[in-house]
BAFI-3210 file (N, C-alpha, C; in Angstrom, 3 decimals, decimal comma, padded with zeros to 6 digits):
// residues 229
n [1|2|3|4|5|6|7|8|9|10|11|12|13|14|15|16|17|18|19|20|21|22|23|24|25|26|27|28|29|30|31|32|33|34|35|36|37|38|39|40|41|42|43|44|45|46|47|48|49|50|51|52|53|54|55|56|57|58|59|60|61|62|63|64|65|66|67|68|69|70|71|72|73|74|75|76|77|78|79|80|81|82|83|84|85|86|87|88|89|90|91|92|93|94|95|96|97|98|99|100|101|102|103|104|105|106|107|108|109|110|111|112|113|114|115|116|117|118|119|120|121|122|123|124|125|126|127|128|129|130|131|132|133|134|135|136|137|138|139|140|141|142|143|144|145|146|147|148|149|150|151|152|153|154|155|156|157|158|159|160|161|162|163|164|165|166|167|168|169|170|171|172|173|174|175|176|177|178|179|180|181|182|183|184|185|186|187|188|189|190|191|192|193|194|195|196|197|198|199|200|201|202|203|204|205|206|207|208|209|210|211|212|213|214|215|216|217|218|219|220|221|222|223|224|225|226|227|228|229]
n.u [052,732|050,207|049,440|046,380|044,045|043,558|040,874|038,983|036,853|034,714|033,392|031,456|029,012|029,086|029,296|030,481|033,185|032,817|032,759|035,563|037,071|036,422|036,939|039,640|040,547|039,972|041,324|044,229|044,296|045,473|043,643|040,397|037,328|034,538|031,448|029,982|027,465|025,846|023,358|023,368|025,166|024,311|024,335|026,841|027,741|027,149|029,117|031,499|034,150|035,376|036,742|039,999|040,699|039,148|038,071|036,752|035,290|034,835|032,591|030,472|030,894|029,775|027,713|026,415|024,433|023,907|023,818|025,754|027,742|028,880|029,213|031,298|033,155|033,580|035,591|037,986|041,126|041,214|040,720|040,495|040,541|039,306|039,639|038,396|040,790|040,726|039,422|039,904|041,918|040,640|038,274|037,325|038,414|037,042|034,505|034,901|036,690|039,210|040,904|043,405|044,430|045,060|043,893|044,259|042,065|041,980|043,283|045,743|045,863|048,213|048,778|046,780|046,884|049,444|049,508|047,615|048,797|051,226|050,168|049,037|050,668|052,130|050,317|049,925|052,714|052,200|051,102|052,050|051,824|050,515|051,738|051,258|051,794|049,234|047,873|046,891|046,870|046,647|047,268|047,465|045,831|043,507|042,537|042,308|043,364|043,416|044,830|043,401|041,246|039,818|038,820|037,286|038,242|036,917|038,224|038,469|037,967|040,328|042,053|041,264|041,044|044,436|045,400|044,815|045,553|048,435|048,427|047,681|046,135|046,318|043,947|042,448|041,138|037,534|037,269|039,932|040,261|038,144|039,000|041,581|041,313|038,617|039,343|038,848|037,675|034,516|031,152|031,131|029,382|029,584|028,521|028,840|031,603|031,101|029,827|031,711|033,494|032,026|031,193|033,783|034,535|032,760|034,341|036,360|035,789|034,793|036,720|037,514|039,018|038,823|039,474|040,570|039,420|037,901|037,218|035,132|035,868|035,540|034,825|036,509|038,830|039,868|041,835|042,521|044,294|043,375|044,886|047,672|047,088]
n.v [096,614|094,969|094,305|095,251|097,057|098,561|098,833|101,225|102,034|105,246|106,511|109,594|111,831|114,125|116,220|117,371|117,050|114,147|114,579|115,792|114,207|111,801|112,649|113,471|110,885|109,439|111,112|110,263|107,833|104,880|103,833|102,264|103,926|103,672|105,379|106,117|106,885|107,553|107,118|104,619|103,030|100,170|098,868|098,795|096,795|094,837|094,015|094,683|092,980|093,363|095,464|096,977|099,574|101,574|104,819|107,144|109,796|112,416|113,020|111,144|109,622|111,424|111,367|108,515|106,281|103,162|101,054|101,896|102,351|099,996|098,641|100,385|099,669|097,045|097,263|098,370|098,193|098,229|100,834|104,733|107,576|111,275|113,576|116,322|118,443|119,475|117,004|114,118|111,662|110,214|110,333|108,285|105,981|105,676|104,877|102,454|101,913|101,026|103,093|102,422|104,607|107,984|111,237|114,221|117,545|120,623|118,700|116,945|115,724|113,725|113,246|111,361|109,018|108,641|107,182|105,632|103,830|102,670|101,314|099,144|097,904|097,143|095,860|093,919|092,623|090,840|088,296|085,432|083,614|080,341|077,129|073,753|070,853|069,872|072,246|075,306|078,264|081,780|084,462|087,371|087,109|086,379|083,268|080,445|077,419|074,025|071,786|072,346|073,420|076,816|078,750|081,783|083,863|085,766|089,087|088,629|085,119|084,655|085,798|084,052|081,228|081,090|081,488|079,015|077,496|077,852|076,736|073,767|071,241|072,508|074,077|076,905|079,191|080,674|083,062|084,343|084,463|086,040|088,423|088,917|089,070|090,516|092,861|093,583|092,454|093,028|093,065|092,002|088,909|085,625|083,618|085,418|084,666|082,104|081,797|083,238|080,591|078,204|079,253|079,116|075,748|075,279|076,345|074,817|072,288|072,752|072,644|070,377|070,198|068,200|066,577|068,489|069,344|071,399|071,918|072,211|072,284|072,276|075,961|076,262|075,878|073,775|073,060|070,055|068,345|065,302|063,905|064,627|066,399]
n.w [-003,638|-005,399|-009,372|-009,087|-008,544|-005,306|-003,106|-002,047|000,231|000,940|003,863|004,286|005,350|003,951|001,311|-000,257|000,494|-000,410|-002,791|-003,464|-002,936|-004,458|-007,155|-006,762|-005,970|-008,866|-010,408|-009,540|-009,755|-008,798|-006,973|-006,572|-005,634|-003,443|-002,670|000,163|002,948|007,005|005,951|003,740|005,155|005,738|002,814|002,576|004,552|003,489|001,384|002,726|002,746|000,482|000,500|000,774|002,646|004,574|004,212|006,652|007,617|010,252|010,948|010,336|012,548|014,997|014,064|014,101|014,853|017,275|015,723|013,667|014,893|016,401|013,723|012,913|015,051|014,570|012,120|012,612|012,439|009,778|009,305|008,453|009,651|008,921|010,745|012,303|013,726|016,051|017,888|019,789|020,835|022,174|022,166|020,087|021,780|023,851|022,821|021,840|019,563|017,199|015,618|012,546|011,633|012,003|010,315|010,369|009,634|008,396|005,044|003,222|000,228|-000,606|001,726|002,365|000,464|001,269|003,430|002,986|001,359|002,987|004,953|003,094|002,308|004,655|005,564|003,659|003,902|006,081|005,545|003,921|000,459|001,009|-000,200|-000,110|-001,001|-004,343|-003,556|-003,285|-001,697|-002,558|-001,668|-002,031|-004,356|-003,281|-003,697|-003,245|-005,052|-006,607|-008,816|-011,118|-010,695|-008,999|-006,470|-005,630|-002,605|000,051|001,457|004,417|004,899|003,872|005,445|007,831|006,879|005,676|008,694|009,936|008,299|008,905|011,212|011,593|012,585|014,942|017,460|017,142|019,245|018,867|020,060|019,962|017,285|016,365|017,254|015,985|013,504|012,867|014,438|017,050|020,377|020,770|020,438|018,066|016,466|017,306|014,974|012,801|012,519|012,318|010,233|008,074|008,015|007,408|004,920|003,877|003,789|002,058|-000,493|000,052|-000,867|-003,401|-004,839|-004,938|-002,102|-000,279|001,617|003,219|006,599|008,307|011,742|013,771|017,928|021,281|021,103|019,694|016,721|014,617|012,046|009,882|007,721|006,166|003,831|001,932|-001,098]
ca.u [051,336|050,119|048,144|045,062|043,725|043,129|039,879|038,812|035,504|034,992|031,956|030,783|027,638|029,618|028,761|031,565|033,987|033,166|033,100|036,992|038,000|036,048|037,786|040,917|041,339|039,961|042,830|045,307|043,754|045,897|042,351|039,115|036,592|033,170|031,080|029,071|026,813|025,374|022,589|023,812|025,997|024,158|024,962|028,507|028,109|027,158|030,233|032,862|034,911|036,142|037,629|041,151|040,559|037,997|038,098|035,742|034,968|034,147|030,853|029,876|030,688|029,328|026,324|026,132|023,412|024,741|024,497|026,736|029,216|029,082|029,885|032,943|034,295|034,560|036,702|038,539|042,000|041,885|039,395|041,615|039,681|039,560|039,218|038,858|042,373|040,185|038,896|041,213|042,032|040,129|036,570|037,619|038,648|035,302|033,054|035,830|037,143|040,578|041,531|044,695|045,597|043,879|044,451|043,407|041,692|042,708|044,605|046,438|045,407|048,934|049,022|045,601|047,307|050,664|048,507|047,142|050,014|051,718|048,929|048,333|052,546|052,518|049,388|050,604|053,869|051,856|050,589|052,428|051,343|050,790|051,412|050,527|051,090|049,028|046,723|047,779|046,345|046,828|046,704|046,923|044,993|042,764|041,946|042,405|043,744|043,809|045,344|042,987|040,097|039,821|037,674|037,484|037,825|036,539|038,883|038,016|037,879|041,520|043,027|040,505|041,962|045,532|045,377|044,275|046,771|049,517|048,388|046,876|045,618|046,019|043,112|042,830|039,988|037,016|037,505|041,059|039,904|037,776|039,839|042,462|040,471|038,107|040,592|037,702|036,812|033,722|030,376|031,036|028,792|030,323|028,298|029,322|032,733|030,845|029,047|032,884|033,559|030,812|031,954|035,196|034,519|031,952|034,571|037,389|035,140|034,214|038,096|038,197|040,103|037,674|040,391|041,052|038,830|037,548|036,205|034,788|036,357|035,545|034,743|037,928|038,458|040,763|041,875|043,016|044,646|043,894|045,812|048,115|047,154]
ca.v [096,427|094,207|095,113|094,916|098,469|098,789|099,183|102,077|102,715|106,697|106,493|110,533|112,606|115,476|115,552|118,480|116,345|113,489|115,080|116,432|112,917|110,822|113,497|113,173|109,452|108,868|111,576|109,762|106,437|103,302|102,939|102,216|104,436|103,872|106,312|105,802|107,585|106,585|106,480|103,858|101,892|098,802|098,085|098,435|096,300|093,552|094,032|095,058|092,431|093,478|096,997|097,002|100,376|102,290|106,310|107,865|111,138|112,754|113,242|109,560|109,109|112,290|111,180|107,360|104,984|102,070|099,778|102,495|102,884|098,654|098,661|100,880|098,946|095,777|097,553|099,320|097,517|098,859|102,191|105,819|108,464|111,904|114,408|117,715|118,537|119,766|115,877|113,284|109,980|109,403|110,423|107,117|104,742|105,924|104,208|101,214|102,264|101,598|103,408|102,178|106,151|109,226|112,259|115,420|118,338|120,030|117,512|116,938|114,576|113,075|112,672|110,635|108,338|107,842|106,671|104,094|103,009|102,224|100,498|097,868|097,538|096,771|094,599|092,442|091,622|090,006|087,011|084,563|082,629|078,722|075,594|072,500|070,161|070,769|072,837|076,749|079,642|082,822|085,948|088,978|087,031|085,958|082,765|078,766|076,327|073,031|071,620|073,129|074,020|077,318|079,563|083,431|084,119|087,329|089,192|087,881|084,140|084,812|085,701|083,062|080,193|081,247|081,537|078,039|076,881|078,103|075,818|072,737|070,685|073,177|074,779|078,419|079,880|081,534|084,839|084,911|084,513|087,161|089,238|088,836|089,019|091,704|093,688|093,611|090,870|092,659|093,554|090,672|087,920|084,303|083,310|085,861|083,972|080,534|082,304|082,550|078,998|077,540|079,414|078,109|074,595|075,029|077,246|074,051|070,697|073,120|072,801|068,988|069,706|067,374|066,389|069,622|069,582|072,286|071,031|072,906|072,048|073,362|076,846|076,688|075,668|072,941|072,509|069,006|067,457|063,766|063,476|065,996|065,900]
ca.w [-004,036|-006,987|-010,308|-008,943|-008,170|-003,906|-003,324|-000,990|000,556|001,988|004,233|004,810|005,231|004,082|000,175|-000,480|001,062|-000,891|-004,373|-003,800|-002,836|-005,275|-008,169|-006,523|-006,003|-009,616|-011,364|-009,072|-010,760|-008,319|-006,396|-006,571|-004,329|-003,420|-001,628|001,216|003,934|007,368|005,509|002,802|005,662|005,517|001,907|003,082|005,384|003,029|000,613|003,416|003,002|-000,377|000,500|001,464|003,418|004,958|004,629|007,820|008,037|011,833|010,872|010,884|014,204|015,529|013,971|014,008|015,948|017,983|014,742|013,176|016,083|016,486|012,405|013,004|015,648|013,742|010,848|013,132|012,155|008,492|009,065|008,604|010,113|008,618|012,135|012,921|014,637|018,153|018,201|020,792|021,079|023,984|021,565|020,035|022,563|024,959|021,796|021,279|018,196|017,526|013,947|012,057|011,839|012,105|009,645|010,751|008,646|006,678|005,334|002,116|-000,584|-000,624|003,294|002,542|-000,308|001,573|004,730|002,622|000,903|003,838|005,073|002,339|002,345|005,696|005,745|002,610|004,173|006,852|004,736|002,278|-000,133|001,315|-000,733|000,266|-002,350|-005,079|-003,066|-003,355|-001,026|-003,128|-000,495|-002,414|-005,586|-002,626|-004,153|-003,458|-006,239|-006,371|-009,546|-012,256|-010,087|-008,102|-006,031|-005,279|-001,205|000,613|002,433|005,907|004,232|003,373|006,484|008,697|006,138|006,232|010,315|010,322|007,494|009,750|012,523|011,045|013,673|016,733|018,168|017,462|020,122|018,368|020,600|019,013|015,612|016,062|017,650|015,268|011,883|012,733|015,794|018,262|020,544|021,319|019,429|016,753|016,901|017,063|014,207|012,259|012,236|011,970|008,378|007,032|008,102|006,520|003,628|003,421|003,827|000,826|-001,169|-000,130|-001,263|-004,171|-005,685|-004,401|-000,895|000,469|002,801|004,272|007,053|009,811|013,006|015,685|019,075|022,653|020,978|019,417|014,995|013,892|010,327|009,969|006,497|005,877|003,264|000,751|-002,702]
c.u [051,263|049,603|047,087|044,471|043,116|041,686|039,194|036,843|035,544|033,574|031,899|029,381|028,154|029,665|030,094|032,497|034,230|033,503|034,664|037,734|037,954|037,201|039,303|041,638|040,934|041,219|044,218|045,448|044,815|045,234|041,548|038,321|035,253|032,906|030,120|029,075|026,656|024,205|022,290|024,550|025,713|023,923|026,502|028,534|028,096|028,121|031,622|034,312|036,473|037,136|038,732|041,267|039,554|038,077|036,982|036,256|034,889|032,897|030,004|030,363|030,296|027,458|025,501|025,607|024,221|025,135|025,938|028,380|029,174|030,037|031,395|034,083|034,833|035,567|037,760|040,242|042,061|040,774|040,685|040,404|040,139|038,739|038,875|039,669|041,625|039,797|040,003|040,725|041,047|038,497|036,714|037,549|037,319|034,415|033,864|036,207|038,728|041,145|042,903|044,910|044,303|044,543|043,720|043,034|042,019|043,547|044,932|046,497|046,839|049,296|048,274|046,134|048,733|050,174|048,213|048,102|050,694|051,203|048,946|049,763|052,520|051,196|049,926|051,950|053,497|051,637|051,301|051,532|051,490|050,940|051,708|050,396|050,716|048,061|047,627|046,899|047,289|046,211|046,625|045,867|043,477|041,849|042,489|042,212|044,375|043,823|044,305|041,700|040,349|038,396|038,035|037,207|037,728|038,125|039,012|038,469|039,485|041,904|042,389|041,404|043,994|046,031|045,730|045,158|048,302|049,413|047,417|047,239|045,997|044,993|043,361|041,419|038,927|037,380|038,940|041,111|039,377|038,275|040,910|041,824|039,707|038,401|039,730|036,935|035,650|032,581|030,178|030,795|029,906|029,748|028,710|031,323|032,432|030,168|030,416|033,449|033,450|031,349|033,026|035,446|033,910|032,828|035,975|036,858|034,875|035,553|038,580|038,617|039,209|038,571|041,031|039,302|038,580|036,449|036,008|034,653|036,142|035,663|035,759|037,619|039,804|040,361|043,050|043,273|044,847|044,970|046,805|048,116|048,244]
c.v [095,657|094,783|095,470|096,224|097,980|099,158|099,706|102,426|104,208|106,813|108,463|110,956|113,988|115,737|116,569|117,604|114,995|113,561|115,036|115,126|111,731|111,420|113,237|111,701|108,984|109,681|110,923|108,202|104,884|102,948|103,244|102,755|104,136|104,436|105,450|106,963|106,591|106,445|105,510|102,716|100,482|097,974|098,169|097,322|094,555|093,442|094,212|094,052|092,687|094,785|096,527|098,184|101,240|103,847|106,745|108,858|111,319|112,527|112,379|109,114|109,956|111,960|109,798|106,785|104,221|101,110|100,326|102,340|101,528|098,324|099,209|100,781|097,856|095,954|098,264|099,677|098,075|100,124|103,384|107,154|109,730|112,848|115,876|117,891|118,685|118,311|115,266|112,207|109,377|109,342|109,029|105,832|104,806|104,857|102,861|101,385|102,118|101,906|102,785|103,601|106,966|110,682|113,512|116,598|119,455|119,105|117,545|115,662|113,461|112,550|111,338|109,269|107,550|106,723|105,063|102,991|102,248|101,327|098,787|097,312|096,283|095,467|093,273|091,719|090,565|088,480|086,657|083,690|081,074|077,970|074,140|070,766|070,711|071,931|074,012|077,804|080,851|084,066|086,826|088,531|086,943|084,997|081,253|078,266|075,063|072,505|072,457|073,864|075,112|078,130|081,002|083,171|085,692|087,496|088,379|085,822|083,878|084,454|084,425|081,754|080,336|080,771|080,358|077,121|076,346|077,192|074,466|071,885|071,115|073,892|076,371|078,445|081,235|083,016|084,929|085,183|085,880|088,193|089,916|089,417|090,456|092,990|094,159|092,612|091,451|093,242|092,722|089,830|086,388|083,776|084,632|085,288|082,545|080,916|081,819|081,002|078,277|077,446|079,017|076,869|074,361|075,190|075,516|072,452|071,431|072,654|071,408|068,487|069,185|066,856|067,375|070,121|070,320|072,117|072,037|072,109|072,662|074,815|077,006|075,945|074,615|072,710|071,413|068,313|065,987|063,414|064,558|065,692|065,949]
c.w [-005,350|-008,073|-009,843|-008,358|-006,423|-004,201|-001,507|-000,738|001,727|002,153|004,925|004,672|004,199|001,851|-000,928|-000,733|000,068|-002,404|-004,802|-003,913|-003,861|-006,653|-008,355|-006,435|-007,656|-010,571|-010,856|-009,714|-010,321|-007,714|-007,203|-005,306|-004,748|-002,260|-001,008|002,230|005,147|006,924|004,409|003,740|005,352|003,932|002,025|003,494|004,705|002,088|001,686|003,026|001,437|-000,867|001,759|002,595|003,476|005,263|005,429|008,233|009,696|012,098|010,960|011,764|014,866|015,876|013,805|015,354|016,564|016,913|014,151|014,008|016,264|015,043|012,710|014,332|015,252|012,806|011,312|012,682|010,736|008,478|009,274|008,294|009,849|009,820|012,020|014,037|015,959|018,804|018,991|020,879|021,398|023,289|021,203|020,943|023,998|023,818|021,449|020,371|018,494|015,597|013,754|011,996|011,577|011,096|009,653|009,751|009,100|006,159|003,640|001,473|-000,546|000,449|003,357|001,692|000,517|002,641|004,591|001,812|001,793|004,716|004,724|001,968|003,431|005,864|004,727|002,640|005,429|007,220|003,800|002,100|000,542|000,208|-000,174|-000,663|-003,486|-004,834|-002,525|-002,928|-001,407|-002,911|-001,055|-003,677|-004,558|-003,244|-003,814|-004,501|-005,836|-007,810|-011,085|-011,692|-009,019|-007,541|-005,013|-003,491|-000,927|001,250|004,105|005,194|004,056|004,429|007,652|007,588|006,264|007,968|010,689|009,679|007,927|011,041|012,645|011,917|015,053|016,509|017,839|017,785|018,777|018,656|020,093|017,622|015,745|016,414|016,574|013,682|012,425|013,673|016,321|018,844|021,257|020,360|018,290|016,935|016,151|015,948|012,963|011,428|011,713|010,288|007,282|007,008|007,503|005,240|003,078|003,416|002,201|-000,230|-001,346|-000,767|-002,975|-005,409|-005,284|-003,330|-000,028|001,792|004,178|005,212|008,112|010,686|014,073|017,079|020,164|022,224|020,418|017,192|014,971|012,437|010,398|008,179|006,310|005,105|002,403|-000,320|-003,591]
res [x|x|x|x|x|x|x|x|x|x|x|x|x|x|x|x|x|x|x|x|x|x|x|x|x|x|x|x|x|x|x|x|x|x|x|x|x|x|x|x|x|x|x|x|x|x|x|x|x|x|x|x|x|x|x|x|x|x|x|x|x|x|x|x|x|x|x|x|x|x|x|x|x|x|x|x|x|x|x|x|x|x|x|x|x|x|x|x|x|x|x|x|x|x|x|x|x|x|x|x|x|x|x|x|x|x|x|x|x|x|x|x|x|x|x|x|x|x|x|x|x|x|x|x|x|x|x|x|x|x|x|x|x|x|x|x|x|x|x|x|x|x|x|x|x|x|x|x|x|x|x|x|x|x|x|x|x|x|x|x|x|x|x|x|x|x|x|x|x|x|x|x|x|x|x|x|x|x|x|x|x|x|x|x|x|x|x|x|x|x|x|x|x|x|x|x|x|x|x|x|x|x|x|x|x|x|x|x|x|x|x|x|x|x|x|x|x|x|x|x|x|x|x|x|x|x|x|x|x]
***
């Protein structure tokens, strides 16, 4: 892991629940937690991209709407669901949900920490750093530099640029992108992927890489390099 404190969001109803954890992850002090309800979700939903993991209670899916239960299928890929042991798989995979791990209650603050450690291990050996010349994609800083000029990327922004880095001028299929990036090809609107796009074209002319261009193809994304600076 780097300096940079993880940054955890724990969405419950359960207000007990979140007291012990907020207490506990700030005396443990290598994250950052913010709370959330389902009745708070949709300011989650407009920051998501900047929490490395998602703590979910039972209780927000017991008790979550369709937007709710749509929301926690797109995060599904970094979400770590805190159960009641009588709950099964199968409650999950009936609503599409597929958790990165499930930790059943009672559970033990250090079970909840190793969980995520292992996690943000295993996710950050996924991605290296690109360079390109002088043009430098910086995955865990999550930031593009091009010789003195840079610019901050979202999570999502990160791994959608990378993806595309890795296969400069082949075709990668929207439904794989999204698939891949948010680990559900269903419920996530195609513009939702064309939003980060956008964004990253703006975020790459912004630092000069006027050359690094992304083309939409037969439903599919090419990133094409005229030239290398």
């Amino acid at each position: 892991m780097n300096n940079t404190k993880a940054e955890i969001a724990l969405i419950t109803n359960n207000s007990g629940l979140a007291d012990l954890l907020e207490e506990s992850f700030l005396m443990y002090g290598k994250f950052s937690i913010s709370l959330y309800s389902n009745s708070s979700i949709s300011n989650l939903i407009k920051k998501i991209d900047i929490f490395d993991v998602i703590l979910i209670s039972n209780d927000v899916l017991d008790e979550g709407d369709k937007e709710i239960i749509d929301f926690l299928r797109g995060i599904g890929k970094k979400s770590i669901y805190l159960t009641k042991i009588n709950i099964k798989k199968d409650v999950f995979k009936n609503k599409g949900i597929n958790p990165n791990s499930i930790i059943n209650i009672p559970f033990s603050f250090n079970n909840i920490v190793q969980q995520i450690e292992i996690f943000i291990r295993e996710n950050s050996k996924k991605m290296n750093d690109i360079r390109i010349g002088n043009f430098f994609l910086n995955v865990h800083g999550r930031k593009i530099i091009l010789n003195n000029a840079h610019e901050k990327l979202t999570e999502k922004e990160t791994e959608i640029l990378w993806k595309l880095l890795n296969k400069i001028e082949h075709k990668i299929s929207q439904k794989d992108l999204l698939k891949e990036i948010w680990g559900y090809d269903e419920g996530i609107e195609t513009r939702t992927l064309e939003t980060h796009i956008y964004r990253i074209r703006k975020k790459l002319n912004s630092v000069g890489a006027k050359n690094y261009k992304i083309n939409n193809i037969d439903n599919s994304y090419v990133l094409s390099v005229d030239k290398v600076n």
